[in-house]
C-alpha positions as CSV (number, residue, x, y, z in Angstrom):
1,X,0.0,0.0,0.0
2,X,1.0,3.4,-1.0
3,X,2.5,5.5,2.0
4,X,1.6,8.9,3.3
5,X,4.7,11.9,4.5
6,X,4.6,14.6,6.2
7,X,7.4,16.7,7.3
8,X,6.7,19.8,9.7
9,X,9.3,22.2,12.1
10,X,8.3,22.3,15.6
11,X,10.4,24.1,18.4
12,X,10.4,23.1,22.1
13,X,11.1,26.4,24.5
14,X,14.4,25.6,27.2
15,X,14.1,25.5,30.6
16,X,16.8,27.8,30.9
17,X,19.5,28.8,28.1
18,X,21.6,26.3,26.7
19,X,25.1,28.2,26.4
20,X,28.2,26.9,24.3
21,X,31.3,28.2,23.2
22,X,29.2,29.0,19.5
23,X,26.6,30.4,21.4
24,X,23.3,30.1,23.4
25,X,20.3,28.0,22.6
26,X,16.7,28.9,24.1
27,X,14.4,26.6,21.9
28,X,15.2,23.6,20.0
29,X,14.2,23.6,16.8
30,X,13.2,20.3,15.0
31,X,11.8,18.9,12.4
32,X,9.6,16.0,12.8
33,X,8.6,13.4,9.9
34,X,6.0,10.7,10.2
35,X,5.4,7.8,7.2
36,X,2.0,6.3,7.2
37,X,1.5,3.0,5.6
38,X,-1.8,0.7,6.1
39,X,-3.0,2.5,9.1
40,X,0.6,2.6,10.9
41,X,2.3,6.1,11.6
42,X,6.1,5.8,12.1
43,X,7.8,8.8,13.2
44,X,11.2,10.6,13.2
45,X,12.7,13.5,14.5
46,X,15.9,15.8,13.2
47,X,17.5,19.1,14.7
48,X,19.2,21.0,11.5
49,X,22.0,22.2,12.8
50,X,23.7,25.0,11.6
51,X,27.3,24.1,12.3
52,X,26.6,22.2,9.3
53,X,24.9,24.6,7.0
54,X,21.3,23.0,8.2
55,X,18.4,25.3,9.0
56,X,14.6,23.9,9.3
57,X,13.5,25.2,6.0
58,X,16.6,23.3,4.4
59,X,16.1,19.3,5.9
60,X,12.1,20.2,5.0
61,X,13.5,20.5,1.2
62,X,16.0,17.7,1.1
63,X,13.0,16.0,2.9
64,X,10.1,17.1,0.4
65,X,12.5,16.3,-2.6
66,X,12.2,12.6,-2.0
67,X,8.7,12.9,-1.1
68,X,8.3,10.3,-4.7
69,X,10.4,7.7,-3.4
70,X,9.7,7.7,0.5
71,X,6.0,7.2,-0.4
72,X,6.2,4.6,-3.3
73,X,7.8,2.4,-0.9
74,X,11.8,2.8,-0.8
75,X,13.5,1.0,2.2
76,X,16.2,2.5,4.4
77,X,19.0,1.5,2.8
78,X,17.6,3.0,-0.8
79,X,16.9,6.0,1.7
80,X,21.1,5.9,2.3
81,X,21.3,6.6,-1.7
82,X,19.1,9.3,-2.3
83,X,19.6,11.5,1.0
84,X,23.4,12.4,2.2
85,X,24.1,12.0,6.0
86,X,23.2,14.5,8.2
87,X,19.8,15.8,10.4
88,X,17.3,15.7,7.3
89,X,18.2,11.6,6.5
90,X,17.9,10.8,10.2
91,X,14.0,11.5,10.6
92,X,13.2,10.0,8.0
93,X,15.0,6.8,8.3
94,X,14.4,7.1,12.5
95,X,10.5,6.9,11.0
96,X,11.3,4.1,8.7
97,X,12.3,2.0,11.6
98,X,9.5,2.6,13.9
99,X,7.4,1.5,10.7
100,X,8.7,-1.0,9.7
101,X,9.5,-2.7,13.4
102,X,5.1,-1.4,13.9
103,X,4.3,-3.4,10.7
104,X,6.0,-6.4,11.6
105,X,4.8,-6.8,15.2
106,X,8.7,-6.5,16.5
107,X,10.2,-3.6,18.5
108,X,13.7,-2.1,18.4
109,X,15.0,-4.0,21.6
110,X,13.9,-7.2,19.7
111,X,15.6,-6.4,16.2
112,X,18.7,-5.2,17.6
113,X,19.3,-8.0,20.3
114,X,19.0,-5.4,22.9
115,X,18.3,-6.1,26.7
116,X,14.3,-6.4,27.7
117,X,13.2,-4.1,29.4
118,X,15.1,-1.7,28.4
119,X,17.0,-0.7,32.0
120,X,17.5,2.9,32.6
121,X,21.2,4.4,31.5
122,X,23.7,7.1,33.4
123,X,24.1,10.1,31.1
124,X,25.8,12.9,31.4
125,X,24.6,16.1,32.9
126,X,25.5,19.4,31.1
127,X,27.2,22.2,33.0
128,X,26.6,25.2,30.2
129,X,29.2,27.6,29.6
130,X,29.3,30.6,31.9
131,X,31.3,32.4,34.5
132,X,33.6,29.9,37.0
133,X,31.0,30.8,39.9
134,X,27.9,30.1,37.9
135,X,28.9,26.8,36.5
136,X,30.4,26.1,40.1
137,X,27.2,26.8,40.8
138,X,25.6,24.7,38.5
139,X,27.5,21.8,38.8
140,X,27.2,21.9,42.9
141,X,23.1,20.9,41.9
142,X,24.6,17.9,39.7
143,X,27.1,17.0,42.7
144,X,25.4,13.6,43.1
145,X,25.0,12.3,39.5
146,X,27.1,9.7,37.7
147,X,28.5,11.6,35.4
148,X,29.2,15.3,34.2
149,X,29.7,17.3,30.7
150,X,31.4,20.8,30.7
151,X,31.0,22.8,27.8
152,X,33.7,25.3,28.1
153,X,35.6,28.0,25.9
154,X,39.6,29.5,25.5
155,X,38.2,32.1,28.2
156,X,40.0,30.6,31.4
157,X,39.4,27.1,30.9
158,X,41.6,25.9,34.1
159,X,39.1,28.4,36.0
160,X,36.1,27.1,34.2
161,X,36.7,23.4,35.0
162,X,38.3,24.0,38.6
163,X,35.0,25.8,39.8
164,X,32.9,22.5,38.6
165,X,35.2,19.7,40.1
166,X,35.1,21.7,43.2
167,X,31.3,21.7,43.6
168,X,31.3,17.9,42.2
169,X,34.3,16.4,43.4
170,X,32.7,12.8,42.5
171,X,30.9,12.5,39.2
172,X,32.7,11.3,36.4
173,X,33.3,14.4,34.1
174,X,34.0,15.3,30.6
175,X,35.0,18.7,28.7
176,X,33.8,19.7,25.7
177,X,35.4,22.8,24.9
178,X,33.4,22.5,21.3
179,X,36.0,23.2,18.7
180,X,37.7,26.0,20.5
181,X,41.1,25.3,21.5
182,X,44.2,24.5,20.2
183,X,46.7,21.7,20.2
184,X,48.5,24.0,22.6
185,X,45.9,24.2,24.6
186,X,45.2,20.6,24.5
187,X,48.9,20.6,25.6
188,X,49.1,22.7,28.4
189,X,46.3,21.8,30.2
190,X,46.5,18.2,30.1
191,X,48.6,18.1,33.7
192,X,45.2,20.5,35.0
193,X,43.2,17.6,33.4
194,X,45.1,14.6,35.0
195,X,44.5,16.6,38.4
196,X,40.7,17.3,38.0
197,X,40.4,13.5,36.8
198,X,39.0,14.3,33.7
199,X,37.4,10.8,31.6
200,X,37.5,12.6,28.5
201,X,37.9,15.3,26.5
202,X,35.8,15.9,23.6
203,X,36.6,17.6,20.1
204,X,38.7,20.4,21.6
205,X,40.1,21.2,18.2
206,X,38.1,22.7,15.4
207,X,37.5,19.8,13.0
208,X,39.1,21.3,9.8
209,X,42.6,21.4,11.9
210,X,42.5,18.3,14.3
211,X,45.5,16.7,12.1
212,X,47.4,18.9,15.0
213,X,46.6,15.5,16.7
214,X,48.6,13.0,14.7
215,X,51.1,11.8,16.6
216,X,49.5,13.5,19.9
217,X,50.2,11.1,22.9
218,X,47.4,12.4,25.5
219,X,47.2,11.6,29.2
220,X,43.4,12.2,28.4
221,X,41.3,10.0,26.5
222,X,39.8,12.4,23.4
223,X,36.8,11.8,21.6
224,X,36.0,12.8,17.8
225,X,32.7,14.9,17.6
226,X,32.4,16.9,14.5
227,X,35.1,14.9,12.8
228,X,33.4,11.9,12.6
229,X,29.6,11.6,10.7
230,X,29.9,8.5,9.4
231,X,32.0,5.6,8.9
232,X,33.7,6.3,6.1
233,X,35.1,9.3,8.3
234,X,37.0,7.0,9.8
235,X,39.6,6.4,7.4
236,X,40.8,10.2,8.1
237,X,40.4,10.2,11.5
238,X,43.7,11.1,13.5
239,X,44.9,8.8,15.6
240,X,45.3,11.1,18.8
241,X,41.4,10.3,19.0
242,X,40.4,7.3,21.0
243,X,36.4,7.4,21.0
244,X,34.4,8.5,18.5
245,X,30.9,10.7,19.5
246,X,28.0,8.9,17.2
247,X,25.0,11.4,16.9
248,X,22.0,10.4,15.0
249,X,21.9,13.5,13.3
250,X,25.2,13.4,12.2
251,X,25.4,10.0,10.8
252,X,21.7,10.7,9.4
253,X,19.9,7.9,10.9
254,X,20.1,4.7,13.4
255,X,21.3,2.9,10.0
256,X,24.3,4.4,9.5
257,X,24.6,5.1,13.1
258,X,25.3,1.8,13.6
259,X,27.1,1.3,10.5
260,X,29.3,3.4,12.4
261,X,29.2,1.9,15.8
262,X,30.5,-1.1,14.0
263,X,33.4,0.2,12.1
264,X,34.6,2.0,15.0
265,X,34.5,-0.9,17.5
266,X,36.5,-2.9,14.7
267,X,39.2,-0.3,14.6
268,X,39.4,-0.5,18.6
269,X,37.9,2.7,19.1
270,X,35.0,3.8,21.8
271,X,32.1,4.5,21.2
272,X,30.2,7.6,22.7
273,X,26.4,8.2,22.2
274,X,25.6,12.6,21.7
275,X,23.1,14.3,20.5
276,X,21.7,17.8,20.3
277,X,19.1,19.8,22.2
278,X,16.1,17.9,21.4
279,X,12.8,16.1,22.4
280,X,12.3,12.5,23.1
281,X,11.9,11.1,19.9
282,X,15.3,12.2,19.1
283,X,16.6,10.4,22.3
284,X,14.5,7.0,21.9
285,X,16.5,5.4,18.4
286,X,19.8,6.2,19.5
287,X,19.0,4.2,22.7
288,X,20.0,1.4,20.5
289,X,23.8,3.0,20.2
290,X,24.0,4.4,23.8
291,X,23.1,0.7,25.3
292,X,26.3,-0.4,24.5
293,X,28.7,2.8,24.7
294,X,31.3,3.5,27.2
295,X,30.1,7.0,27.4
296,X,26.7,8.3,26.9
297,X,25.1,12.1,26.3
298,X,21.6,12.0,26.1
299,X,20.2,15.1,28.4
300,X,19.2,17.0,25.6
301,X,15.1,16.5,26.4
302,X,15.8,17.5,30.5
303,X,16.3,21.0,29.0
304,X,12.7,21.6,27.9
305,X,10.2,23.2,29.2
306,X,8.0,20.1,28.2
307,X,9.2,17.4,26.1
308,X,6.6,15.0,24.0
309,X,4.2,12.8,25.8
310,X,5.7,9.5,27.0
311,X,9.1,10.2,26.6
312,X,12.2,9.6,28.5
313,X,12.6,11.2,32.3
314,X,15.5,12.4,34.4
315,X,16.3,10.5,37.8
316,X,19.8,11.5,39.2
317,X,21.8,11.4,36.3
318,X,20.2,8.3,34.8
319,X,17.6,8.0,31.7
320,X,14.8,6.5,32.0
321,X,13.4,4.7,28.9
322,X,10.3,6.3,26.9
323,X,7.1,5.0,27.9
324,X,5.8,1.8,25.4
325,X,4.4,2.4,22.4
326,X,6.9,5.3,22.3
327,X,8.9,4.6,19.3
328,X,10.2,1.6,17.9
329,X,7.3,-0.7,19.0
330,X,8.6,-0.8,22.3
């Protein structure tokens, strides 16, 4: 039977701002797709980013120029062909799955060979950038939880990170400084790092000159962010990196995200779960990625104001799973 799209932009209001060393978030912006076939609706969600030239208007269009194929049947890997990686690719193959595991009776745990019931998962809690005393401040509330994200800038880093491990002496922490530093930078504070018992450090160089990291022997494991989308990445990776950060929006789908997963597990890297500021349906495919990463980043729906109706909660630090019927026949 013939299938029905639609493709609309939606934007969830923050909590409180969202601030990074590129700037400071208030809504997140998505764009969510559902695909309709014999009376089942399977939805996706996507948030364009525009670290990568994406804007809502944009992944509608890339969306609404495969409108033919998406609705005369094409499967998700035909959808790898016609759509390149990145945010627009991910809702619609994100929808595909929930389809085609809602058609078939199955769920996502099921299909994958994931654990049932899906147990709940530590994630990491963001500090936002800000003044030392604010994010001290900030970080004092997150004191308890298993595990901490810093977003920090080239604006007194050491000071930045200090204030935070002083207010949370025991959570786990990593530093995402975003793209902002240099490899001298890196350099120098890696003894500051070692001290502060930093697990990793994520992306600190901008993408377009992390070759400074050939050859880089860190005391501080460092993950790959926006220099890795997809596996093929991997053949130019440097090899100063040692986990790479696998974002559904990136990779353009829970396809090639675990395309990716598997490559990089094969070259003996980690494997990280991100994403961006989002809503649940964002959050509940790349649960299939996150259940078996060494480090995982999924706080992005904690930041609204109100996320989607039977989605994931908060407890502690830990991520609960959506509620059945979510997404992905679970």
């Amino acid at each position: 039977m013939r299938r029905t799209l639609t493709a609309l932009g939606e934007t969830f209001p923050l909590a409180t701002p969202f601030r990074i060393s590129r700037g400071v978030k208030t809504a997140a912006e998505v764009v969510t797709v559902t695909i309709s076939e014999s009376g089942v609706v399977g939805r996706g969600e996507c948030v364009p980013y525009p670290r990568y030239g994406e804007s809502l208007d944009t992944s509608i269009a890339e969306i609404e120029a495969v409108r033919a194929a998406l609705e005369n049947g094409i499967d998700r890997r035909g959808l790898l062909e016609i759509l390149p990686a990145g945010a627009a690719r991910n809702a619609v193959d994100c929808a595909l799955w929930d389809l085609e595991l809602k058609l078939a009776g199955s769920d996502i745990a099921t299909a994958l060979g994931l654990e049932k019931p899906l147990r709940p998962i530590a994630t990491a809690m963001t500090v936002g950038l800000d003044t030392p005393d604010a994010m001290g401040l900030a970080a004092a509330a997150l004191a308890d939880v298993p595990l901490i994200k810093v977003k920090v800038d080239r604006n007194d880093p050491a000071a930045q990170l200090r204030a935070v491990r002083t207010a949370a002496p025991r959570p786990r922490m990593i530093v995402d400084p975003n793209e902002s530093w240099t490899i001298a930078e890196v350099s120098d504070l890696q003894r500051l790092m070692q001290e502060l018992r930093i697990d990793l450090l994520e992306q600190p160089l901008p993408a377009h000159e992390d070759g400074d990291l050939n050859g880089f022997k860190s005391s501080i494991l460092i993950a790959a962010d926006e220099s890795v989308h997809v596996a093929a990445d991997l053949d130019s990776l440097p090899d100063g990196y040692g986990v790479v950060n696998i974002k559904l929006d990136k990779a353009g789908g829970l396809t090639a995200a675990l395309d990716l997963a598997e490559a990089a597990r094969a070259r003996g890297l980690g494997v990280m779960t991100g994403c961006m500021i989002c809503s649940s349906l964002s959050i509940a495919p790349a649960w299939a990625i996150a259940a078996g990463s060494a480090f995982v980043d999924l706080d992005g729906p904690l930041w609204l104001s109100a996320d989607r109706e039977g989605g994931v909660t908060g407890d502690r630090g830990h991520l609960l799973p959506p509620q059945p019927g979510f997404w992905g026949g679970l």
